[in-house]
TORDREN-303717 format. One record per atom (N, C-alpha, C): atom name; x, y, z. Coordinates in nm, 3 decimals, padded with zeros to 5 digits, m for minus. Layout:
% TORDREN-303717
R    a      east     north        up
R   CA         X         Y         Z
...
***
This chain:
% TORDREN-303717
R    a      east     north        up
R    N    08.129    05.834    09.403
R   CA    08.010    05.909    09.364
R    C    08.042    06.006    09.251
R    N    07.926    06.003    09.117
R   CA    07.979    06.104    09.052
R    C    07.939    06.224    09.078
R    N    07.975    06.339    09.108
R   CA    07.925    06.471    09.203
R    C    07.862    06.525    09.042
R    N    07.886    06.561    08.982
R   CA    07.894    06.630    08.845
R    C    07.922    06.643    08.691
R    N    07.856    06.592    08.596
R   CA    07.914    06.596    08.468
R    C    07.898    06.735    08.393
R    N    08.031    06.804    08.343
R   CA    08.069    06.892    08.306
R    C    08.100    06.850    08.157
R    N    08.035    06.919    08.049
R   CA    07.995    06.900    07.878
R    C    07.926    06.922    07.801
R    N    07.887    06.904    07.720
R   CA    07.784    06.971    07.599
R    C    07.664    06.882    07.605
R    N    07.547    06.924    07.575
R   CA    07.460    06.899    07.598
R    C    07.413    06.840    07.436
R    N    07.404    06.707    07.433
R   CA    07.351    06.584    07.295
R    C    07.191    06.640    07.281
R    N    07.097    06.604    07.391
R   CA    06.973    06.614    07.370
R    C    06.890    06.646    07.491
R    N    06.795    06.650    07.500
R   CA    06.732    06.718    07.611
R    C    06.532    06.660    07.592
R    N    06.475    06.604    07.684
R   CA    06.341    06.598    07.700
R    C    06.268    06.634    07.817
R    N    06.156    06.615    07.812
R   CA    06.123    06.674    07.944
R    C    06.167    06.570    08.104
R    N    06.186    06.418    08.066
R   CA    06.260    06.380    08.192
R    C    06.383    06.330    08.167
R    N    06.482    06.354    08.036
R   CA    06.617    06.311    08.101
R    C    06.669    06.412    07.991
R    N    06.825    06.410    07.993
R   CA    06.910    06.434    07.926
R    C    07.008    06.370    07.846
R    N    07.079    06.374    07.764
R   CA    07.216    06.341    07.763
R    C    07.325    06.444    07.720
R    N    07.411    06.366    07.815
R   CA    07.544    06.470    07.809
R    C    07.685    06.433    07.766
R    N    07.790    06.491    07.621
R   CA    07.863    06.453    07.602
R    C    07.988    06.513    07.687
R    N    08.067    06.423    07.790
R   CA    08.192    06.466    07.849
R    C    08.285    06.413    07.741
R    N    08.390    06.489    07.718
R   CA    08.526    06.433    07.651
R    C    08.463    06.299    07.559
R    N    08.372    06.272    07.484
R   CA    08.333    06.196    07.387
R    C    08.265    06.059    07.414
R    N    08.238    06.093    07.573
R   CA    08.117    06.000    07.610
R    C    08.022    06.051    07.659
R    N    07.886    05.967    07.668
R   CA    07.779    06.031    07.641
R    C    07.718    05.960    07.776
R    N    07.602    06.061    07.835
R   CA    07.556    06.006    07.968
R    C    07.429    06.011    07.956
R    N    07.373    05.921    07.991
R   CA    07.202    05.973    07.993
R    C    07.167    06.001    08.130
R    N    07.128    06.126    08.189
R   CA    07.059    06.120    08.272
R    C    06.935    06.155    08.301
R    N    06.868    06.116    08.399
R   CA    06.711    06.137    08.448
R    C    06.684    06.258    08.521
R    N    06.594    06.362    08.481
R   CA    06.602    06.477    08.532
R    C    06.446    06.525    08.560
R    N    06.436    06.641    08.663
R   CA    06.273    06.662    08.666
R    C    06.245    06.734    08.543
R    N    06.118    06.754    08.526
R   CA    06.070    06.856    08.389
R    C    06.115    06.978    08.468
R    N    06.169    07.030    08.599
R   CA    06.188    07.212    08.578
R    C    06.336    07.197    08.585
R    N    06.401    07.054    08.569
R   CA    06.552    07.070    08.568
R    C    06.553    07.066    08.402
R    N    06.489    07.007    08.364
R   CA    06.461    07.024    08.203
R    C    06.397    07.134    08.117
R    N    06.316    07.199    08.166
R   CA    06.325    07.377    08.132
R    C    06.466    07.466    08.155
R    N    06.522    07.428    08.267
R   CA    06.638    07.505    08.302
R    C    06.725    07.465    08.204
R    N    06.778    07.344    08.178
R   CA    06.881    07.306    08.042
R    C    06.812    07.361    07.932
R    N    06.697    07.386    07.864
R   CA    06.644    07.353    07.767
R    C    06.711    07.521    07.679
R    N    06.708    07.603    07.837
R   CA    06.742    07.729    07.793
R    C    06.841    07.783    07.724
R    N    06.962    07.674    07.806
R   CA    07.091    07.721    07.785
R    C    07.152    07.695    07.637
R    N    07.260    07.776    07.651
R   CA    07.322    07.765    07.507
R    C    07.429    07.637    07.509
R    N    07.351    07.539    07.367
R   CA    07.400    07.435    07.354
R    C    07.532    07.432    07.312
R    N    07.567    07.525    07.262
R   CA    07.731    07.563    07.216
R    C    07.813    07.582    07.334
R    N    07.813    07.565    07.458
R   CA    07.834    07.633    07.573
R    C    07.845    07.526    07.663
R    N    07.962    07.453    07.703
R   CA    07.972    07.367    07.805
R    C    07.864    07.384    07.915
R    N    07.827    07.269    07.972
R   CA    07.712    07.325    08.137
R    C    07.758    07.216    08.219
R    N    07.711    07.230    08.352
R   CA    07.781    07.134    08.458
R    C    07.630    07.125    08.496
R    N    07.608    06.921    08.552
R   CA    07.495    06.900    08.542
R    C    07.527    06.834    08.651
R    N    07.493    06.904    08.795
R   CA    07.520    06.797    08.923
R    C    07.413    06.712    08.904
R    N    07.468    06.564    08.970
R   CA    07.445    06.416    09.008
R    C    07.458    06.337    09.134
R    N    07.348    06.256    09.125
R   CA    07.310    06.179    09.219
R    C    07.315    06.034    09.137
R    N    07.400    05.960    09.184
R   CA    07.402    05.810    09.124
R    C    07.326    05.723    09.205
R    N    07.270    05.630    09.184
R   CA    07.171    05.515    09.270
R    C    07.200    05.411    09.179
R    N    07.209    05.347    09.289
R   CA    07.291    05.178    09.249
R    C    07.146    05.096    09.343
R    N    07.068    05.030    09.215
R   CA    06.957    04.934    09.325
R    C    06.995    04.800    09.178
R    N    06.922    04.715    09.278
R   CA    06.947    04.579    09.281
R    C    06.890    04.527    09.095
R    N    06.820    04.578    09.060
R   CA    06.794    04.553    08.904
R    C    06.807    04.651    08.801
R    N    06.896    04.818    08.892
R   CA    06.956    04.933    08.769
R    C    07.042    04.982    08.858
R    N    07.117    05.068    08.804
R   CA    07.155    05.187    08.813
R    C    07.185    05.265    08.747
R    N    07.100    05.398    08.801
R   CA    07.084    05.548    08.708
R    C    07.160    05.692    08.786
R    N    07.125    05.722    08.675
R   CA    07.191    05.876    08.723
R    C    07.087    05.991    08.705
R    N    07.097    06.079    08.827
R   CA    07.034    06.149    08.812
R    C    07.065    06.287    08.840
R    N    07.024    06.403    08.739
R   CA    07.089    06.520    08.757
R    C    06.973    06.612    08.777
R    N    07.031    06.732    08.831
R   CA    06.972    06.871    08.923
R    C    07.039    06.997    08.852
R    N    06.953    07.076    08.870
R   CA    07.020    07.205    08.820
R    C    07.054    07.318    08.890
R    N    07.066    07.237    09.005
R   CA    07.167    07.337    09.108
R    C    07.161    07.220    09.236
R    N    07.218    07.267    09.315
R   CA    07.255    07.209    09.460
R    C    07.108    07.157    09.548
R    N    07.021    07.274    09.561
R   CA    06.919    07.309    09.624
R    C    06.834    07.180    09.583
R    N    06.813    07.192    09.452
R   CA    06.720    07.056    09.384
R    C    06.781    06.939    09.434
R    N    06.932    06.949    09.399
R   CA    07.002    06.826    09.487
R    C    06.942    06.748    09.605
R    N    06.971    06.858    09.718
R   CA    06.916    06.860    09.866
R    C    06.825    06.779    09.860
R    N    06.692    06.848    09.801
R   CA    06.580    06.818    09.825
R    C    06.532    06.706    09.795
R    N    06.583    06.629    09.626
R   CA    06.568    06.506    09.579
R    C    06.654    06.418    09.680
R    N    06.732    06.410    09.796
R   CA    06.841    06.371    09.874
R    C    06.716    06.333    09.996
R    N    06.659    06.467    10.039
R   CA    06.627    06.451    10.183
R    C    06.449    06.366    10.161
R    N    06.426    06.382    10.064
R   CA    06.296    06.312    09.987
R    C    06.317    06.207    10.052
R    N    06.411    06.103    09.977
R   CA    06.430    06.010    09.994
R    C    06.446    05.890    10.155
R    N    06.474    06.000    10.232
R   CA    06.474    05.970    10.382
R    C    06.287    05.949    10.429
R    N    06.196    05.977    10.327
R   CA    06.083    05.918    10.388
R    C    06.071    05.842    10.346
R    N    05.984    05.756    10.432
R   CA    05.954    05.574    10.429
R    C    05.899    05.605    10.276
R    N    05.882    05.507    10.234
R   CA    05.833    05.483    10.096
R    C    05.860    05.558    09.973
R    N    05.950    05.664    10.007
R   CA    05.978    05.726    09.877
R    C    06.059    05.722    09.853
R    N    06.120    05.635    09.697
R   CA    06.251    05.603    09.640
R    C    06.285    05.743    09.532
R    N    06.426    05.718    09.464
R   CA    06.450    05.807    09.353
R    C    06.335    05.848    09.290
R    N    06.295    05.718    09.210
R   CA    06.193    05.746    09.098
R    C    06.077    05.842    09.141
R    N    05.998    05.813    09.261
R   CA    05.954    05.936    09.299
R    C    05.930    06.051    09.381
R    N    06.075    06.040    09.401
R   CA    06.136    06.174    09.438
R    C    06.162    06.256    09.342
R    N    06.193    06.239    09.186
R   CA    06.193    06.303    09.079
R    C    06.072    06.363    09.019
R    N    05.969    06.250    09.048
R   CA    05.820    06.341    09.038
R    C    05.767    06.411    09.114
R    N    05.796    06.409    09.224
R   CA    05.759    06.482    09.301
R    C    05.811    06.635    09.273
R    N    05.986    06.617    09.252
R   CA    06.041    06.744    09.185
R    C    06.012    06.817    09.054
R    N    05.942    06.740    08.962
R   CA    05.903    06.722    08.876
R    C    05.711    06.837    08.863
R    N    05.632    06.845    08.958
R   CA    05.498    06.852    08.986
R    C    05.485    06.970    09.089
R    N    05.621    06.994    09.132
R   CA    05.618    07.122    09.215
R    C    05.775    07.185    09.226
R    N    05.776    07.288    09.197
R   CA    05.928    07.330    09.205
R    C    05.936    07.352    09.378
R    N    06.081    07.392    09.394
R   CA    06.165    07.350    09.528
R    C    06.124    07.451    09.627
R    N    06.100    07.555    09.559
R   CA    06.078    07.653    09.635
R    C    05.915    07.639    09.712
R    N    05.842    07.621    09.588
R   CA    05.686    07.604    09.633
R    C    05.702    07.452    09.756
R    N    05.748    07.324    09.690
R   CA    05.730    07.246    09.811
R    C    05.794    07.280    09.907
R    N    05.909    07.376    09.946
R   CA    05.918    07.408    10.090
R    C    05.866    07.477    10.118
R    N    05.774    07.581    10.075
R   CA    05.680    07.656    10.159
R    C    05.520    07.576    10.183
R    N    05.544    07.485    10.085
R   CA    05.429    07.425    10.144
R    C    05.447    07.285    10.278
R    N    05.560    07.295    10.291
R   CA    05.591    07.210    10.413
R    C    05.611    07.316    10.540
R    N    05.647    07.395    10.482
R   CA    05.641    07.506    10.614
R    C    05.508    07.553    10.696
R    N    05.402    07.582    10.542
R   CA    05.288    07.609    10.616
R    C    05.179    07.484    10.655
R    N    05.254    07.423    10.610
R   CA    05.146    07.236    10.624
R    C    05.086    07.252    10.610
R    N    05.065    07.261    10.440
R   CA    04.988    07.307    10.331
R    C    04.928    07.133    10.253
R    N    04.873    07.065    10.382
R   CA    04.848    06.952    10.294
R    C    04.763    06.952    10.160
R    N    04.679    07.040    10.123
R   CA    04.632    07.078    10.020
R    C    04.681    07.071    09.860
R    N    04.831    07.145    09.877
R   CA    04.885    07.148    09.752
R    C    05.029    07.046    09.738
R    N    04.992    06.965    09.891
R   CA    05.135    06.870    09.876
R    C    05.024    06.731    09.848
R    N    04.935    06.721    09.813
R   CA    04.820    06.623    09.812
R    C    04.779    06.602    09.650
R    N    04.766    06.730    09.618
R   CA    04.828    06.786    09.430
R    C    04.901    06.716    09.347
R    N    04.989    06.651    09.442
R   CA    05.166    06.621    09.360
R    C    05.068    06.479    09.316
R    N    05.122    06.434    09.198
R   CA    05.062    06.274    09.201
R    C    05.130    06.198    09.296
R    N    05.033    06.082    09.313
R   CA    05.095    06.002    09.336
R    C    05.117    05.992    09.542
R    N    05.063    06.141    09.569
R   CA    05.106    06.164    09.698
R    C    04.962    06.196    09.758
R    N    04.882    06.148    09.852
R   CA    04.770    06.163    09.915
R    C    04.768    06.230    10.060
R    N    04.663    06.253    10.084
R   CA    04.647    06.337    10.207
R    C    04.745    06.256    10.311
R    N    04.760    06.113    10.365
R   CA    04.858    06.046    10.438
R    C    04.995    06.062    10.400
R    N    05.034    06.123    10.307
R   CA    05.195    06.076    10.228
R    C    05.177    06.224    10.261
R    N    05.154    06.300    10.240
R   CA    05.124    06.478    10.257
R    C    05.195    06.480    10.407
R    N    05.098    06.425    10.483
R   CA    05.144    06.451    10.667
R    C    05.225    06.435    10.663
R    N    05.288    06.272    10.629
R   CA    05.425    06.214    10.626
R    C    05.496    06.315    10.587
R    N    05.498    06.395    10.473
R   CA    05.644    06.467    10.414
R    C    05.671    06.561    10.554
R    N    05.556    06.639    10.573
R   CA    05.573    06.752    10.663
R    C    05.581    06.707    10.819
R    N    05.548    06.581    10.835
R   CA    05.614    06.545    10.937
R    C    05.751    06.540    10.969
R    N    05.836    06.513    10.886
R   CA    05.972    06.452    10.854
R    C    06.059    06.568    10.810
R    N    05.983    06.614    10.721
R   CA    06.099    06.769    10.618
R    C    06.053    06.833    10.688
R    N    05.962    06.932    10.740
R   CA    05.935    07.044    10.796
R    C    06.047    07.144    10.866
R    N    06.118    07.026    10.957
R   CA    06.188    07.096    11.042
R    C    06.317    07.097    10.984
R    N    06.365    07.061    10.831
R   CA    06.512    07.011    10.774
R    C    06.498    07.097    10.694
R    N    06.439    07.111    10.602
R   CA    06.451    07.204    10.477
R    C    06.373    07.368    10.506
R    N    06.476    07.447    10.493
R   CA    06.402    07.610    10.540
R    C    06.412    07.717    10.403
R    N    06.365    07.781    10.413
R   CA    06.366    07.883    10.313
R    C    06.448    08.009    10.344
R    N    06.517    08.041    10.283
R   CA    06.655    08.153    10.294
R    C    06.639    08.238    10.231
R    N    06.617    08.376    10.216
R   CA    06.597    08.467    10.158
R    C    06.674    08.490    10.012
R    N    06.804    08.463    09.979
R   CA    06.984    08.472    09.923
R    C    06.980    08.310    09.869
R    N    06.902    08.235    09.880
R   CA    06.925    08.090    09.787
R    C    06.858    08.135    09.670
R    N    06.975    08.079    09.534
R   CA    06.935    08.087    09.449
R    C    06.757    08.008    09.392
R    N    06.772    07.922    09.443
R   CA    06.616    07.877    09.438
R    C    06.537    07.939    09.527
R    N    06.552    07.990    09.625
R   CA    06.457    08.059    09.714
R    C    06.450    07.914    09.872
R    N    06.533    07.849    09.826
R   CA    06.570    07.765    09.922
R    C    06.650    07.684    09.972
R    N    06.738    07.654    10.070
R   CA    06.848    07.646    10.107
R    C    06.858    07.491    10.234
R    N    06.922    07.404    10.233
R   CA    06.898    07.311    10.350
R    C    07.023    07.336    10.414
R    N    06.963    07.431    10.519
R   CA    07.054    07.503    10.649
R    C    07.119    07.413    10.684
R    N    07.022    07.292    10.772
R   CA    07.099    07.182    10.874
R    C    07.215    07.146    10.796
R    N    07.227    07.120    10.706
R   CA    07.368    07.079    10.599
R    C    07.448    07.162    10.583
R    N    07.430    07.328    10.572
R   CA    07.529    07.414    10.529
R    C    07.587    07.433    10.678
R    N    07.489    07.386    10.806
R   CA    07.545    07.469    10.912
R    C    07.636    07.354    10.990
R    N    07.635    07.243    10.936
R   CA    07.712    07.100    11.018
R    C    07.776    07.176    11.139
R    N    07.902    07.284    11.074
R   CA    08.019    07.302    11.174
R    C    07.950    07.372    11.343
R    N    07.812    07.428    11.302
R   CA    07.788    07.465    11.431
R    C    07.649    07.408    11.484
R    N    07.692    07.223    11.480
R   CA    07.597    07.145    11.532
R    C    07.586    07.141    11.683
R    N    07.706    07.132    11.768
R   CA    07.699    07.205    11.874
R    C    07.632    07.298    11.952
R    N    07.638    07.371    11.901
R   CA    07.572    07.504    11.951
R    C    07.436    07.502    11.895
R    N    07.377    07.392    11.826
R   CA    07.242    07.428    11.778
R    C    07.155    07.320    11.884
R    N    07.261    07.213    11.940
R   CA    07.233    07.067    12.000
R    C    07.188    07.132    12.109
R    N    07.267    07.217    12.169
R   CA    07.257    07.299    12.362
R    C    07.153    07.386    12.336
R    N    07.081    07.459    12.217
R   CA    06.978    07.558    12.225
R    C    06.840    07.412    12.239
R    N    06.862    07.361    12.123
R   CA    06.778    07.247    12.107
R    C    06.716    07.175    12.249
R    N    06.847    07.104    12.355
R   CA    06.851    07.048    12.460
R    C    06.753    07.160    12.564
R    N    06.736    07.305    12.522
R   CA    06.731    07.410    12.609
R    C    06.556    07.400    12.612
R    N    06.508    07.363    12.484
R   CA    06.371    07.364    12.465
R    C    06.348    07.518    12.341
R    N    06.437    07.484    12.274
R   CA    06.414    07.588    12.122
R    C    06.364    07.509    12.014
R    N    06.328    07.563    11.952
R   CA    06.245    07.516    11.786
R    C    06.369    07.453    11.767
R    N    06.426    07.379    11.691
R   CA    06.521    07.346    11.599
R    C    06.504    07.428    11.441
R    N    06.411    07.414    11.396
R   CA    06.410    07.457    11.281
R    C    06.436    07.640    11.343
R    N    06.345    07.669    11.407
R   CA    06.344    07.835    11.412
R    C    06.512    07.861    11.457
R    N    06.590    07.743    11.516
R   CA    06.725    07.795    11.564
R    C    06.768    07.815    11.433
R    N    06.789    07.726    11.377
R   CA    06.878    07.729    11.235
R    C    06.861    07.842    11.165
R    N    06.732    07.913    11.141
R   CA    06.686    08.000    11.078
R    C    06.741    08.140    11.141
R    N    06.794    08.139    11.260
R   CA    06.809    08.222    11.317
R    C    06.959    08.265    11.313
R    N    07.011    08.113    11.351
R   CA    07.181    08.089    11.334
R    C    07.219    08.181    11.169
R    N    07.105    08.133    11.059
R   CA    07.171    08.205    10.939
R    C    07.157    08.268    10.913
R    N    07.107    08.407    10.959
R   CA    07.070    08.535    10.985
R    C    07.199    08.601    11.058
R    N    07.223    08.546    11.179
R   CA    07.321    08.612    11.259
R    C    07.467    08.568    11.131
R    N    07.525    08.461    11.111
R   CA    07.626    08.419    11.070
R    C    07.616    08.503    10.951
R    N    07.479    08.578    10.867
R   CA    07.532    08.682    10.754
R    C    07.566    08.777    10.789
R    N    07.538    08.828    10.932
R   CA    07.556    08.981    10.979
R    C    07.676    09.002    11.039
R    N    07.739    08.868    11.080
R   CA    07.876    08.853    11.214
R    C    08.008    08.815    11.062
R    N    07.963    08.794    10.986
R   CA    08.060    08.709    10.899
R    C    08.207    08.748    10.906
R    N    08.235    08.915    10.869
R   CA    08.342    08.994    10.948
R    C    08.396    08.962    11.027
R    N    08.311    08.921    11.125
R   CA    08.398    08.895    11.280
R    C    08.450    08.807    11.237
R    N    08.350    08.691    11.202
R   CA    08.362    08.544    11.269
R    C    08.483    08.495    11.223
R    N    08.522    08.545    11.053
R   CA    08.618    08.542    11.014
R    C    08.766    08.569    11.064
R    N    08.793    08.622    11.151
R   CA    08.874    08.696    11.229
R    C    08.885    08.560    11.342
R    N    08.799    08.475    11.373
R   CA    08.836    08.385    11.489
R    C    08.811    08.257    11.484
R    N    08.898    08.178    11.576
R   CA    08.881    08.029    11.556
R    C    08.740    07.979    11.573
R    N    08.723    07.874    11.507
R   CA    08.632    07.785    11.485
R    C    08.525    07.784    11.699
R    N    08.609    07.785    11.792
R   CA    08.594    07.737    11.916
R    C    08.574    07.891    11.959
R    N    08.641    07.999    11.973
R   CA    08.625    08.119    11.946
R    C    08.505    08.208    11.858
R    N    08.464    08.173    11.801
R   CA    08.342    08.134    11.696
R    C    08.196    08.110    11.736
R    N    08.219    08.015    11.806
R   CA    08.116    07.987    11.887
R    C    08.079    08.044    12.045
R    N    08.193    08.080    12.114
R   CA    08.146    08.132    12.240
R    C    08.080    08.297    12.191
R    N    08.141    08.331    12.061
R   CA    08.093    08.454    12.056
R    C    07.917    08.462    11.971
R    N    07.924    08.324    11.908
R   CA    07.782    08.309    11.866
R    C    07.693    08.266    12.010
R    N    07.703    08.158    12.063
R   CA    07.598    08.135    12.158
R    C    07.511    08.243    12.212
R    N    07.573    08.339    12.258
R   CA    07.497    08.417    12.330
R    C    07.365    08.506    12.254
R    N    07.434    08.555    12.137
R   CA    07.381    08.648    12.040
R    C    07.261    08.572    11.996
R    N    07.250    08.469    11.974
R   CA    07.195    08.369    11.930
R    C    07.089    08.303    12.041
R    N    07.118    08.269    12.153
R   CA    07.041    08.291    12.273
R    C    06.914    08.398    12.291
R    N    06.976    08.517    12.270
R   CA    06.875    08.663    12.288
R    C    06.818    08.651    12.214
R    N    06.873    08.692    12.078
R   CA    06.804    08.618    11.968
R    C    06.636    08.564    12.005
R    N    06.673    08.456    12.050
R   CA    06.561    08.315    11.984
R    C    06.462    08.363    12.188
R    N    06.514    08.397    12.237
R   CA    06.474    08.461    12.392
R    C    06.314    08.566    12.394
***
């Protein structure tokens, strides 16, 4: 997988780029607000353009994000029925990251109905599916963050609240709240150690 091309920036439109590494040149496919974000930067000035490669049966393209977050989201898109790369990029493309996770939060079929291409049925669908995966974090540089991924190591302890009859999404949200305030500690103890001292806090918490 290529994670990232790091280089000078050849040219720039509103849906792709190209990028010269060490004297080759890449084209990649990008949304129009990953293409405002390059458009800014100084072309004299190396930039690192994370990537998503897709290998299908009559191409393969590359496609770049302008941070992690956009990553995520063009990533977890893709896990609904019918929506491939291509428009998962419009979709990123017609609403920035931050606005479509708050509008999956508030199941806002209204302005997820907006996006082309996406109708009041494809609307439910997203917020059926993302709702409970992608959360909004106060400290993400986009204004949004996909917890379940940053928090893997304490899938455990989110599985036994879950099993208990807790939100899933409201756990996670909760887990990354405590883990900014404990960080001190947590640091100080093993991984297994770690967790007996989270469960509980985390318990009351969500109680």
């Amino acid at each position: 997988m290529i994670n990232a091309l790091n280089g000078f920036l050849v040219s720039i439109d509103q849906n792709s780029l190209v990028i010269n590494v060490s004297g080759v040149e890449f084209y990649v496919e990008i949304s129009t607000q990953a293409a405002s974000y390059f458009s800014s930067l100084n072309r004299d000035k190396e930039v690192r353009v994370l990537t998503k490669y897709v290998v299908r049966e009559d191409a393969a393209l590359l496609f770049g994000f302008k941070d992690s977050f956009e990553r995520d989201c063009f990533n977890q898109l893709q896990t609904v029925p019918g929506i491939g790369a291509k428009q998962a990029l419009k979709i990123l493309s017609a609403i920035s990251v931050n606005d479509f996770i708050k509008a999956l939060d508030q199941r806002d079929v209204s302005t997820l109905s907006r996006i082309p291409g996406i109708g009041a049925k494809s609307a439910q669908k997203l917020i059926l599916m993302l709702r409970d995966t992608l959360v909004i974090t106060d400290d993400s540089p986009s204004g949004v963050d996909n917890v379940e991924k940053d928090n893997k190591l304490w899938a455990d302890v989110v599985d036994s609240l879950v099993g208990m009859g807790f939100d899933k999404k409201n756990v996670y949200k909760t887990l990354d709240k405590i883990l900014k305030e404990e960080n001190e500690k947590i640091k100080k103890l093993s991984h297994t150690q770690a967790e007996s001292y989270i469960f509980p806090i985390l318990l009351r918490r969500l109680s």
